[in-house]
KOLDO-443806 format. One line per 3 residues: number of its first residue (from 0); their letters; for each residue x, y, z of N, C-alpha, C. Coordinates in Angstrom, 2 decimals, always signed. Atoms other than C-alpha are relative to their C-alpha. Layout:
N
NUM	a	X,Y,Z,X,Y,Z,X,Y,Z  ...
//
This chain:
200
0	xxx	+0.76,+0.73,-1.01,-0.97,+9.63,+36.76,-0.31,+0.94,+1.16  +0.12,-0.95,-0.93,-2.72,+11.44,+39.29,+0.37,-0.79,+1.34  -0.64,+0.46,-1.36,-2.33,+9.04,+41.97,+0.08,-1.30,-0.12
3	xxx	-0.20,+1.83,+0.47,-1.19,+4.96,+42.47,-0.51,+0.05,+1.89  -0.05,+0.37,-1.10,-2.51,+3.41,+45.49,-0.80,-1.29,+0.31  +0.50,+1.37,-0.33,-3.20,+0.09,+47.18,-0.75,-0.28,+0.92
6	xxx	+1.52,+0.57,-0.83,-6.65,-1.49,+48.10,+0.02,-1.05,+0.36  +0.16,+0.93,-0.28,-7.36,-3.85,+50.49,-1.14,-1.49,-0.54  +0.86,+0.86,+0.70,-9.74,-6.90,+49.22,-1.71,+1.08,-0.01
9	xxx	+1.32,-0.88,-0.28,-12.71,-4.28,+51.34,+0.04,+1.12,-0.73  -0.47,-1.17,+0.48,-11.43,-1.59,+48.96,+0.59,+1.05,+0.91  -0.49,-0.94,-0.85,-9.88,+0.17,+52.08,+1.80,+0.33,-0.54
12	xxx	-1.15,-0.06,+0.84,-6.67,+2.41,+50.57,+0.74,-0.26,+1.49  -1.33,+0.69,-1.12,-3.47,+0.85,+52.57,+1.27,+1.09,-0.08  -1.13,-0.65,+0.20,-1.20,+2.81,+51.03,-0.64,+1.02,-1.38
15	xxx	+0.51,-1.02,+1.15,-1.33,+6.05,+48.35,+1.28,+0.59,-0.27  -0.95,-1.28,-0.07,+0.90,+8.34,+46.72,-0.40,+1.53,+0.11  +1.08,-1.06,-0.16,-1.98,+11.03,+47.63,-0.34,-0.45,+1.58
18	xxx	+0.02,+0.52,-1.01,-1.42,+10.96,+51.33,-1.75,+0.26,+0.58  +1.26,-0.16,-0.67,-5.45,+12.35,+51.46,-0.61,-1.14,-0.37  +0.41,+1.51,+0.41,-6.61,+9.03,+50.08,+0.30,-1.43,+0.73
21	xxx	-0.53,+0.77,-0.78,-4.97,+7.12,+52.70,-1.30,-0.31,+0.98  +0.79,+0.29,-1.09,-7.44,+4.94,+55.10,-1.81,+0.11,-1.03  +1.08,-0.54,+0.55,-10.41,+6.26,+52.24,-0.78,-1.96,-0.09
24	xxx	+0.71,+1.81,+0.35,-13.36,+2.54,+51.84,-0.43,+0.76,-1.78  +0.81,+0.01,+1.50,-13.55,+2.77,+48.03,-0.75,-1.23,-0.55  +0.89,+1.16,+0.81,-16.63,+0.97,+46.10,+0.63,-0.13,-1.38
27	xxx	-0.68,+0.56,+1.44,-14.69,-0.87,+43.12,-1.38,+0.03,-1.08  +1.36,+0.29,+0.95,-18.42,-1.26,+41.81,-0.14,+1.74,-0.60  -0.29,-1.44,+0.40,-18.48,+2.75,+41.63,+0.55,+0.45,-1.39
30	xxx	-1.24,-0.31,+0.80,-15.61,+2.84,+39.81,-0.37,-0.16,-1.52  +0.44,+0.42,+0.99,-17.28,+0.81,+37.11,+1.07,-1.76,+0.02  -1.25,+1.73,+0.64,-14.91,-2.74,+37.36,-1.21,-0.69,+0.63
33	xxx	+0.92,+0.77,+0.15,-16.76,-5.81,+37.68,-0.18,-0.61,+1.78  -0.53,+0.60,-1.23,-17.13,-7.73,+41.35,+0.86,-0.99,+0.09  -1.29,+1.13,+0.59,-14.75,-10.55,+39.79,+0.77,+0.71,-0.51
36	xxx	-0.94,-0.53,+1.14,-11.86,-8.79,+38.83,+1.48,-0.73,+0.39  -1.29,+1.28,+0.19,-9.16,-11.09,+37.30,+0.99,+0.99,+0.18  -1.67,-0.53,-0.16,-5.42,-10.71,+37.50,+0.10,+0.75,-1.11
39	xxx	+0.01,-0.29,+0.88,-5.35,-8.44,+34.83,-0.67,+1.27,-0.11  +0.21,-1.42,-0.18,-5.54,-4.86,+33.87,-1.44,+0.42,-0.40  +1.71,+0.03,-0.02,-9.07,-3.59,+34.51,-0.26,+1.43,-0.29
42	xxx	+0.79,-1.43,+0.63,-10.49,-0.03,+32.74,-1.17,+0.21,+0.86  +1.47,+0.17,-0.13,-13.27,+1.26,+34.75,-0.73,+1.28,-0.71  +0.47,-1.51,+0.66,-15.47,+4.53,+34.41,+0.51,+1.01,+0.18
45	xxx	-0.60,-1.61,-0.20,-14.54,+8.41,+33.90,-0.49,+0.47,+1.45  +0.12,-1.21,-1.19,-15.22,+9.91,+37.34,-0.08,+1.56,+0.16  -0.03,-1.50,-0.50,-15.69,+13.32,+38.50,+0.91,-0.11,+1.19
48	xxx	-0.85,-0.48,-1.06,-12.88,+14.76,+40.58,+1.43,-0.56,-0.27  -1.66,+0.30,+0.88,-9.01,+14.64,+40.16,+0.76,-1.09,+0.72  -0.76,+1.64,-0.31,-8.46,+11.93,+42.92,-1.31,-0.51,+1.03
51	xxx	+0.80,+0.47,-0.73,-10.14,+9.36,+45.07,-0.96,+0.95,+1.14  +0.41,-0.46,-1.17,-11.03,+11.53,+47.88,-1.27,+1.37,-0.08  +0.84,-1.20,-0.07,-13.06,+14.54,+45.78,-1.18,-1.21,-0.78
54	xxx	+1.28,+0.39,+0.77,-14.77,+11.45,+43.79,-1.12,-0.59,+1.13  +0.55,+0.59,-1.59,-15.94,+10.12,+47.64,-0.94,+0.95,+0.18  +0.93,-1.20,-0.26,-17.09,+13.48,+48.43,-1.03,+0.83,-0.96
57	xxx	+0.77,-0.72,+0.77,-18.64,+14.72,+45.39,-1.32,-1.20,-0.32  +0.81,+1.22,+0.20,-21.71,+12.83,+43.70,-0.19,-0.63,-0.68  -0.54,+0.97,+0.40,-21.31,+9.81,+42.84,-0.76,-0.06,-1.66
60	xxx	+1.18,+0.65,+1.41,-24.67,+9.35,+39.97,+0.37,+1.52,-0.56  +0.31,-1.09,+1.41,-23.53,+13.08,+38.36,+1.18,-0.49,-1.14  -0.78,+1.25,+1.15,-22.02,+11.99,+34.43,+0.96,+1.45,+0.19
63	xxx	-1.83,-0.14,+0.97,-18.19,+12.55,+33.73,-0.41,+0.76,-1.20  +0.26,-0.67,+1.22,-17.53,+15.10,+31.23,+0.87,+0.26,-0.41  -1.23,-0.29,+0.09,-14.57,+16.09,+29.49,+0.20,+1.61,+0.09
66	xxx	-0.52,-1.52,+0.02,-14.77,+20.14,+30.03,-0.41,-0.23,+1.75  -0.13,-0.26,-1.43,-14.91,+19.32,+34.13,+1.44,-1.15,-0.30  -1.34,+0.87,-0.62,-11.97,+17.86,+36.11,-0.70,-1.38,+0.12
69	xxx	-0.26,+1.62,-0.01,-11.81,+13.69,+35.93,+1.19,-1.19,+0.07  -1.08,+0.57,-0.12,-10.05,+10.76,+36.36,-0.61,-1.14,-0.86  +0.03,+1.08,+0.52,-9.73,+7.51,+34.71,+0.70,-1.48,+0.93
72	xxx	-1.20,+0.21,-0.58,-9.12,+4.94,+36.96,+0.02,-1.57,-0.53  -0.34,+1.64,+0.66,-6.98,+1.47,+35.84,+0.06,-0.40,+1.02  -0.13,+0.84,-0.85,-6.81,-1.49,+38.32,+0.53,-1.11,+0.11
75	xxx	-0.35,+1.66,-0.09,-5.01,-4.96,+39.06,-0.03,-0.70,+1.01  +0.09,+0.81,-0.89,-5.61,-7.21,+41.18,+1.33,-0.82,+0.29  -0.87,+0.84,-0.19,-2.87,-9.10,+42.73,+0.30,-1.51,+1.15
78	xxx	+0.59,+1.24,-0.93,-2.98,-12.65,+44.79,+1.46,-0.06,+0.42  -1.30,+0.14,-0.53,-0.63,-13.47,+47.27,-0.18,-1.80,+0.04  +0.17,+1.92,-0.07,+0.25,-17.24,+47.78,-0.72,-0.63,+1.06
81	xxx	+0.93,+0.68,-0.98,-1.92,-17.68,+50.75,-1.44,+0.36,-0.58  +1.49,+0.46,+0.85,-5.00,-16.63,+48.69,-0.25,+1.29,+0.25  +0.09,-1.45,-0.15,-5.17,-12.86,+49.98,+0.53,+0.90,-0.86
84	xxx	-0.78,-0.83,+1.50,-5.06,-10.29,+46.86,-0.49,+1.41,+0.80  -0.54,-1.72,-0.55,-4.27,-6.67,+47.18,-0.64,+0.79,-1.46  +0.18,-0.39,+1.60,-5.47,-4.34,+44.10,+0.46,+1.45,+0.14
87	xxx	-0.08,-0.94,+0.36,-3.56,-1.94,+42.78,-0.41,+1.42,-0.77  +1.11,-1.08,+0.76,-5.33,+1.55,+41.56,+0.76,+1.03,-0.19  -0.98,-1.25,+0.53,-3.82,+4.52,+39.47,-1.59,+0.40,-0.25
90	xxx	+0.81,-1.34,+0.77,-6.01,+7.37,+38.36,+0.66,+0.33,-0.93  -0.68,-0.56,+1.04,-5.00,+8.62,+35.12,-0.87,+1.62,-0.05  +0.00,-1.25,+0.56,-5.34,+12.23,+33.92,-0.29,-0.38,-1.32
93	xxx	+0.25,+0.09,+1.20,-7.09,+12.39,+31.12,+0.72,+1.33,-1.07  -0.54,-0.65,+0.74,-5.81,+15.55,+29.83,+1.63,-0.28,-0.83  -1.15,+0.39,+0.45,-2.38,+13.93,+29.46,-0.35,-0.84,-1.48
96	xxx	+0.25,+0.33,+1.55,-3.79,+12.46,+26.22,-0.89,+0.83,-0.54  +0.05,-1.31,+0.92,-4.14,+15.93,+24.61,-2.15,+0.03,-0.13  +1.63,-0.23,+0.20,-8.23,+16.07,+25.88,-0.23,+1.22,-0.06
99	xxx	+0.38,-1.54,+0.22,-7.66,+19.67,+25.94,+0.59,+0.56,-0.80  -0.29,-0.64,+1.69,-6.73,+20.29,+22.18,-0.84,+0.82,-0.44  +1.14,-1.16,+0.03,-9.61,+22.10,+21.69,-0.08,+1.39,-0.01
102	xxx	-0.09,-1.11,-0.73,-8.92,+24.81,+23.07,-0.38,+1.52,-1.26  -0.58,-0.43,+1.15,-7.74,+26.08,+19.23,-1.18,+0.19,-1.14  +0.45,+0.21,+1.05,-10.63,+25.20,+17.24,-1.57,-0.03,+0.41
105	xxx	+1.16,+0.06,-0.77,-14.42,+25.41,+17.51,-0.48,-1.34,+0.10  +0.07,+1.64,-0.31,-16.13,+22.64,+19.26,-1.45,-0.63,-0.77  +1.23,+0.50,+1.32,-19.19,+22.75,+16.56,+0.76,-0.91,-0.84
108	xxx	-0.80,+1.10,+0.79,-16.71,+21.40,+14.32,+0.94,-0.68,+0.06  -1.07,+1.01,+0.09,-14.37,+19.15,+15.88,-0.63,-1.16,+1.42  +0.42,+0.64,-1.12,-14.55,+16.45,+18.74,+1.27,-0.60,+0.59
111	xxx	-1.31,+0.83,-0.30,-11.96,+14.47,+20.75,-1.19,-0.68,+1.23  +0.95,+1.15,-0.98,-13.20,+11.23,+22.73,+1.48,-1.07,+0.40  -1.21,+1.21,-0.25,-10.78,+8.60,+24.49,-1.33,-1.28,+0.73
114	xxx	+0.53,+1.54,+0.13,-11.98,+4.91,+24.57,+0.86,-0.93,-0.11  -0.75,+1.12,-0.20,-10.94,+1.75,+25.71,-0.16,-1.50,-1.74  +0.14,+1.10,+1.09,-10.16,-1.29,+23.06,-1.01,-0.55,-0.28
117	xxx	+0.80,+0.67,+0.34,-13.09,-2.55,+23.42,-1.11,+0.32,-0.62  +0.70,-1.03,+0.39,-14.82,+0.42,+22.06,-0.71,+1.03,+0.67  +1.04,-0.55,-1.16,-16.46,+2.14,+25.43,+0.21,+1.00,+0.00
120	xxx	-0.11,-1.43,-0.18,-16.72,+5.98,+25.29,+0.70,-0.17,+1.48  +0.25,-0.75,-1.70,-15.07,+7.25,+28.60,+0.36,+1.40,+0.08  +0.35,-1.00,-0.54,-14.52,+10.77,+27.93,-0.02,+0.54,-1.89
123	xxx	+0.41,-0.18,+1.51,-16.17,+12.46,+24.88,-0.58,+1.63,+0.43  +0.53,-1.06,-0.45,-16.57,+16.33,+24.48,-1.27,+0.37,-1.11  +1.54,-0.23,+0.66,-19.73,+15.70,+21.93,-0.35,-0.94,+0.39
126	xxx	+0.41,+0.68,-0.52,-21.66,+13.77,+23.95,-1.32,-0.78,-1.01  +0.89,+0.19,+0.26,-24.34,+13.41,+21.48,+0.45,-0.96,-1.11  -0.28,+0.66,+0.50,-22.58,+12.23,+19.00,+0.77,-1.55,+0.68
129	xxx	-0.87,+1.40,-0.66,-20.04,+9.50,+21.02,-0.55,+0.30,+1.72  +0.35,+0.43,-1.47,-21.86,+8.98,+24.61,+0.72,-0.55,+0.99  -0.61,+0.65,-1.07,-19.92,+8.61,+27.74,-0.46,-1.29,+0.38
132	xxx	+0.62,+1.50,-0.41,-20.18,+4.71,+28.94,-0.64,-0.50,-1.38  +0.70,+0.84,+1.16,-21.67,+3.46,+25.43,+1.10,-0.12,-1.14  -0.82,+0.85,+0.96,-20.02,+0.98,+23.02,+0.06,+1.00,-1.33
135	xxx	+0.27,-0.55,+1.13,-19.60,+3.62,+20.12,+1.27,+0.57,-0.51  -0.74,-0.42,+1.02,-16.34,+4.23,+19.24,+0.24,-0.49,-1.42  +0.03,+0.66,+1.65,-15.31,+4.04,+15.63,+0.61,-0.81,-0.20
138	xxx	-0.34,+1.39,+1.10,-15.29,+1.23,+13.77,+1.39,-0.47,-0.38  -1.38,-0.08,+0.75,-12.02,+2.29,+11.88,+1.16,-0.27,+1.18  -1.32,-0.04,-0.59,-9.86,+3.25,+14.72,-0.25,-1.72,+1.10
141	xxx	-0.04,+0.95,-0.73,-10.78,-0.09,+16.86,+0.43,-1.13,-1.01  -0.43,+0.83,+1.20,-9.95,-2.46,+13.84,+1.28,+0.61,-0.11  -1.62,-0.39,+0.15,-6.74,-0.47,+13.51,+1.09,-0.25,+1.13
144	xxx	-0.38,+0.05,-1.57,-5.83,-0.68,+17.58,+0.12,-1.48,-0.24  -0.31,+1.27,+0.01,-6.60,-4.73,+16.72,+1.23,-0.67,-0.60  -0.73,+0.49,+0.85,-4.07,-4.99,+14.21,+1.31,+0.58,+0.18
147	xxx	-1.47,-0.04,-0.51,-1.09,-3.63,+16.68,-0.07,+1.24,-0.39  -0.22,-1.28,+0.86,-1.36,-0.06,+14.65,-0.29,+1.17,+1.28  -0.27,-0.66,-1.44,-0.67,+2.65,+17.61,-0.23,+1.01,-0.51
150	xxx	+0.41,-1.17,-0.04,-2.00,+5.44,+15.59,-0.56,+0.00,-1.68  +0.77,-0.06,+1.01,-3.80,+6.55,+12.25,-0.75,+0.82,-0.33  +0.79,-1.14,-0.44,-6.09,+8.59,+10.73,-0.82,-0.55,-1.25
153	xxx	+1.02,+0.54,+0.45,-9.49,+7.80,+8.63,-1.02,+1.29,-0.53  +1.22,-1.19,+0.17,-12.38,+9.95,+7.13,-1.29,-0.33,+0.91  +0.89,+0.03,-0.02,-15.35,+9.97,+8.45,-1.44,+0.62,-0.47
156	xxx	+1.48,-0.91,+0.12,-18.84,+10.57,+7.64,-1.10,+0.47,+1.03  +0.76,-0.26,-1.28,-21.30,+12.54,+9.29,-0.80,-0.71,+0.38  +0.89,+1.27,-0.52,-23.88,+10.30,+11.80,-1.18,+1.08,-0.80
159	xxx	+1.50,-0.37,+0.84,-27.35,+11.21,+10.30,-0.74,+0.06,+1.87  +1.08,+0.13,-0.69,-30.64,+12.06,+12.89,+0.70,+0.37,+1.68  -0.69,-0.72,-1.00,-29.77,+12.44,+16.49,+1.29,-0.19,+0.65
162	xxx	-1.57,-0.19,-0.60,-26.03,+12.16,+16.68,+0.36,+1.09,-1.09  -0.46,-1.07,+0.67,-25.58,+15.11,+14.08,+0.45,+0.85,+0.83  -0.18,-0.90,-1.17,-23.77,+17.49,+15.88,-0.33,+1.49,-1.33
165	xxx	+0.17,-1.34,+0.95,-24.21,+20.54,+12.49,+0.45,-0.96,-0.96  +0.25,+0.07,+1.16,-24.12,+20.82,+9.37,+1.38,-0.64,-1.32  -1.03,+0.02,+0.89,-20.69,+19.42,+7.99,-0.02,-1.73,-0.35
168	xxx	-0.13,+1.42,+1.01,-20.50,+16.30,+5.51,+1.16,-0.69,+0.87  -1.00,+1.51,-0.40,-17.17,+14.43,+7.16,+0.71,+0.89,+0.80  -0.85,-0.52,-0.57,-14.87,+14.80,+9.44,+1.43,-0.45,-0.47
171	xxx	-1.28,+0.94,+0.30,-10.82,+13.77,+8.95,+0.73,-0.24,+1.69  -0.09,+0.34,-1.19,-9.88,+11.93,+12.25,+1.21,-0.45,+0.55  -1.57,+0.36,-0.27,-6.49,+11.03,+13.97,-0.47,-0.27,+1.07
174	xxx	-0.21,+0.46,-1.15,-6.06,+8.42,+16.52,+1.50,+0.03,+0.58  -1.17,+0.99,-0.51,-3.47,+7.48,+18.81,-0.35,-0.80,+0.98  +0.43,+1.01,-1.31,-3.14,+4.61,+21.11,+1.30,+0.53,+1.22
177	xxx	-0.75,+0.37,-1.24,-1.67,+4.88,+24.98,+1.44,-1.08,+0.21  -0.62,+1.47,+0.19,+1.29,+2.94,+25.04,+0.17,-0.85,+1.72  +0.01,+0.42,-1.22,+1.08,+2.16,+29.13,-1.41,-1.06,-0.10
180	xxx	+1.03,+0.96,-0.38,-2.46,+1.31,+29.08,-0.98,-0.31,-1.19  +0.92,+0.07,+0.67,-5.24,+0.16,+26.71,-0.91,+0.61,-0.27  +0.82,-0.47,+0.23,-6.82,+2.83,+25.93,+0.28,+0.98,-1.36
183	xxx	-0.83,-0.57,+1.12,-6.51,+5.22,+22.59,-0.72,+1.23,+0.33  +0.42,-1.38,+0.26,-7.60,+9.03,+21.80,-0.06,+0.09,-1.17  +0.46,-0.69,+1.13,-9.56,+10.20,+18.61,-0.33,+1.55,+0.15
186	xxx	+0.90,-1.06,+0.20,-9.92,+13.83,+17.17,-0.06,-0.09,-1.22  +0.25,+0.04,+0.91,-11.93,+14.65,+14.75,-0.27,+1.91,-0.20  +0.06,-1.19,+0.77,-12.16,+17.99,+12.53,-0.38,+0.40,-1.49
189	xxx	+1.02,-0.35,+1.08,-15.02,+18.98,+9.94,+1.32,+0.66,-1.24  -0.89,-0.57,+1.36,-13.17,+18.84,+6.52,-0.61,+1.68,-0.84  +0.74,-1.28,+0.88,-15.71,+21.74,+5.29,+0.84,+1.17,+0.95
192	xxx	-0.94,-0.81,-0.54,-13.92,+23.55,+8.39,+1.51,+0.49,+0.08  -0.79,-0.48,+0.40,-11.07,+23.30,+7.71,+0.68,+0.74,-1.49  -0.31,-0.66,+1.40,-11.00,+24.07,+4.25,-0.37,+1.82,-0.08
195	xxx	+0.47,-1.33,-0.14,-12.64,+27.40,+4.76,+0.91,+0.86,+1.07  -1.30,-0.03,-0.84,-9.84,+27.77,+7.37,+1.30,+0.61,-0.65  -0.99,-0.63,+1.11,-7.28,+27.59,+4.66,-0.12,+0.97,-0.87
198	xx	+0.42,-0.84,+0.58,-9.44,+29.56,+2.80,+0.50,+1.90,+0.03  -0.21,-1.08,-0.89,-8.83,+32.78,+4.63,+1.00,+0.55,-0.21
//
């Protein structure tokens, strides 16, 4: 977690464990959460910058990417008994769910994307194929996440037309799911690549 800290109803932070974020007016709409947000744990968008205070200062409309610094941030709302709610806000680190595996392998033939349950890209390093902000994770691993299954792994085939990223027939893919928050991590790695890998 990069940082936990508590918003007033105006999004003004009250409290932080990032004492530069202290006093900051954050737009919850920004963030990506809804203007109704229930008691209940809320996913918004990937951000640029590693905490509240560089995503303030930097700009706001440039897209999240997974080879820059980002955050992920979760949210809850909480009601007090006179009717005044408070909302709690973490930033997550995305690299803490292994977004920089990569490092090892070329990025023609592999990918890693993390997405919420409900299928929403939020950080994808082939953009063309799985699109930041768009409903496109796979099929397999969200049907597997439904059925309680906290990790797995699936073939895939390549997308055809303009999500091809090259020239390789399938990939073989391994999820896992988050066990704090609702969200999972897929990579994937061109079976033709690796075989020629072993080859060697």
């Amino acid at each position: 977690i990069r940082s936990f800290s508590i918003l007033d109803e105006s999004g003004v932070v009250l409290a932080s464990s990032n004492k530069e974020n202290l006093h900051l007016k954050v737009n919850l709409r920004q963030l990506g959460f809804p203007i109704d947000l229930e008691s209940t744990l809320n996913i918004g968008s990937t951000i640029l910058g590693r905490d509240l205070m560089d995503f303030i200062s930097l700009n706001k409309n440039a897209s999240a990417s997974a080879h820059f610094i980002s955050a992920i941030p979760v949210i809850r709302r909480i009601e007090q008994p006179s009717g005044h709610g408070y909302f709690l806000l973490a930033l997550l680190n995305p690299s803490y769910l292994s977004l920089d595996n990569q490092a090892n392998f070329s990025r023609e033939h592999t990918y890693t994307i993390l997405f919420d349950y409900a299928g929403r890209i939020l950080l994808s390093t082939n953009q063309q194929r799985y699109p930041i902000g768009e409903n496109k994770a796979p099929a397999q691993a969200i049907a597997a996440l439904k059925k309680e299954s906290e990790f797995g792994q699936y073939e895939e085939t390549q997308l055809a037309g303009a999500y091809a990223t090259s020239t390789d027939d399938s990939y073989l893919v391994n999820f896992r799911a988050a066990r704090t928050v609702p969200i999972a991590v897929a990579v994937g790695i061109s079976k033709d690549f690796l075989y020629k890998r072993w080859a060697v």
